[in-house]
C-alpha positions as CSV (number, residue, x, y, z in Angstrom):
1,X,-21.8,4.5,18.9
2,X,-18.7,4.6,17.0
3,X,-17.5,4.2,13.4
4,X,-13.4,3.6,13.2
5,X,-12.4,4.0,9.8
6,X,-9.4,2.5,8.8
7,X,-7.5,2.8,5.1
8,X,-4.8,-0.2,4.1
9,X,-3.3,1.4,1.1
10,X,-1.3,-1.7,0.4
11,X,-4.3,-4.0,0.4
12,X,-6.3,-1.1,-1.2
13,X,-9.1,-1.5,1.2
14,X,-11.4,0.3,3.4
15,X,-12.6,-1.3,6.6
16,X,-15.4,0.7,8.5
17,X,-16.2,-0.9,11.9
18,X,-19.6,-0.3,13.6
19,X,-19.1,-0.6,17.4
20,X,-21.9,0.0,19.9
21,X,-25.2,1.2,19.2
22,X,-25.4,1.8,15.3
23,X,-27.9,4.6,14.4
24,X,-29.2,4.8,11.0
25,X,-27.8,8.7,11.0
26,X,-24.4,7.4,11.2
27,X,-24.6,4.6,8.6
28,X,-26.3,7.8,6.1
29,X,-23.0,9.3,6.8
30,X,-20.0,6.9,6.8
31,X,-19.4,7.9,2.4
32,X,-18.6,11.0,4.1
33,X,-16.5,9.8,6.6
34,X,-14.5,7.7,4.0
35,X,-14.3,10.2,1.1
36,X,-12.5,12.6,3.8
37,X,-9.9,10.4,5.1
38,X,-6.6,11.4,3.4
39,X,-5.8,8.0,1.9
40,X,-9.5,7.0,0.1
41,X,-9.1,6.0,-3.0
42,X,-12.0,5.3,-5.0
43,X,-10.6,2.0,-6.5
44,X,-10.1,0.6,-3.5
45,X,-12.7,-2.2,-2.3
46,X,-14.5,-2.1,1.4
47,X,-15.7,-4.1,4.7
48,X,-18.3,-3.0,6.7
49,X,-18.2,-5.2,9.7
50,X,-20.9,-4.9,12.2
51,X,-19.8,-7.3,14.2
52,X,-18.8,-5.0,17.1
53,X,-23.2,-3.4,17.2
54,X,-25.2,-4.3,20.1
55,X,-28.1,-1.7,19.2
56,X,-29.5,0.1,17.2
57,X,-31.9,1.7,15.2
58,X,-31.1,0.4,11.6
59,X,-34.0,-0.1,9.1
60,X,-34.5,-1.7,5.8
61,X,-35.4,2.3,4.9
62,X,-32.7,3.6,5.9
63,X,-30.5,0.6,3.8
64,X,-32.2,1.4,0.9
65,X,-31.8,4.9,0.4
66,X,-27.7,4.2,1.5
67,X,-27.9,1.5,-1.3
68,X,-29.2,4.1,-3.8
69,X,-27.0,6.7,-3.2
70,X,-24.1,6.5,-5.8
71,X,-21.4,4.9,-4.5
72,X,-18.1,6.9,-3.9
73,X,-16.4,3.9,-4.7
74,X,-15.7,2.8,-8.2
75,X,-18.2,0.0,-10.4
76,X,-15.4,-2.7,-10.3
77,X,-14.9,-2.1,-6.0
78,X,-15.7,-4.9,-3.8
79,X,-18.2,-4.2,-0.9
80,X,-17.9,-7.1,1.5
81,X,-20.7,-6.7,4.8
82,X,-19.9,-8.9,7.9
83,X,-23.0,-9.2,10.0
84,X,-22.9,-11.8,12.1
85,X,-26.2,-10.8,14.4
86,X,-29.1,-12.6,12.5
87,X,-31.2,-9.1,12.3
88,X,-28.4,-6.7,10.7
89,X,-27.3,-9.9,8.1
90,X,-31.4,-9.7,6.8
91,X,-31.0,-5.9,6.3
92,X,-28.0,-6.3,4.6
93,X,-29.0,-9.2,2.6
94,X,-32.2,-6.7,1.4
95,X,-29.5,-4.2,1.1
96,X,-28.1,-6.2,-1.5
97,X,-30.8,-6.3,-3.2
98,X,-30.7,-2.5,-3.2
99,X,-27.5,-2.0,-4.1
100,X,-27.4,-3.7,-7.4
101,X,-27.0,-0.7,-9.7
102,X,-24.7,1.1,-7.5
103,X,-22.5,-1.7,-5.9
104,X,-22.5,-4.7,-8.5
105,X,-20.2,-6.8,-6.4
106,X,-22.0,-7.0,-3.2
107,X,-21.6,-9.7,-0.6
108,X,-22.8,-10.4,3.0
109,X,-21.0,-12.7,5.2
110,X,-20.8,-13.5,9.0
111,X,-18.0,-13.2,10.3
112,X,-14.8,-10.9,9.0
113,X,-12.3,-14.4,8.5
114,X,-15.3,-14.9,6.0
115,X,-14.7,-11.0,4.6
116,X,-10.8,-12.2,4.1
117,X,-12.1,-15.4,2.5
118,X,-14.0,-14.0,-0.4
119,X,-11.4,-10.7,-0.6
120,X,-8.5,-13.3,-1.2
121,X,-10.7,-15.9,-3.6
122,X,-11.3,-12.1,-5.8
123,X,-7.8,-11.5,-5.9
124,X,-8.0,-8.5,-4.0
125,X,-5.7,-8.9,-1.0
């Protein structure tokens, strides 16, 4: 499995792309992947786009302790999941559910022209 980070400073996003086999160990650590990348800012707003995982071990445990982590992002970011496999959009929709303290604007679409969609109806991009 593989997690591609990518940083648009000029549309202040963060996109992190699952691809493969996702492992629950790797979604536990993708805040540390993003907080090291040169260009993070914490303002900035995020999609997490699973639409590339064809496996994996993902759990609605392991979602919920991400979800109550403190975000490394700031209260006001946008956190956009694309999950278009109907297993991984449950978990995320209990994720959600989760994540209401520490990611108040939370949403879980299917595909990432869906992402775009809600980024652009927030004024965000």
């Amino acid at each position: 499995m593989s997690v591609e980070i990518e940083v648009d400073t000029t549309r202040k996003l963060v996109i992190s792309h699952f691809i493969g086999e996702c492992q629950a160990t790797e979604l536990l650590g993708i805040s540390g992947l993003i907080r090291s990348h040169p260009d993070f800012d914490p303002g900035f707003s995020e999609i997490v786009d699973f639409s590339g995982v064809t496996a994996g071990d993902l759990s609605s445990a392991a979602l919920q302790e991400h979800m109550k982590r403190d975000s490394i992002f700031s209260q006001t970011s946008l956190h956009v999941v694309v999950a278009p496999q109907a297993y991984i959009f449950g978990l995320a929709r209990m994720a959600q559910v989760y994540a209401e303290k520490t990611r108040p604007n939370f949403a879980v679409v299917k595909s990432l022209k869906e992402a775009w969609e809600f980024l652009e109806q927030a004024g965000t991009v």
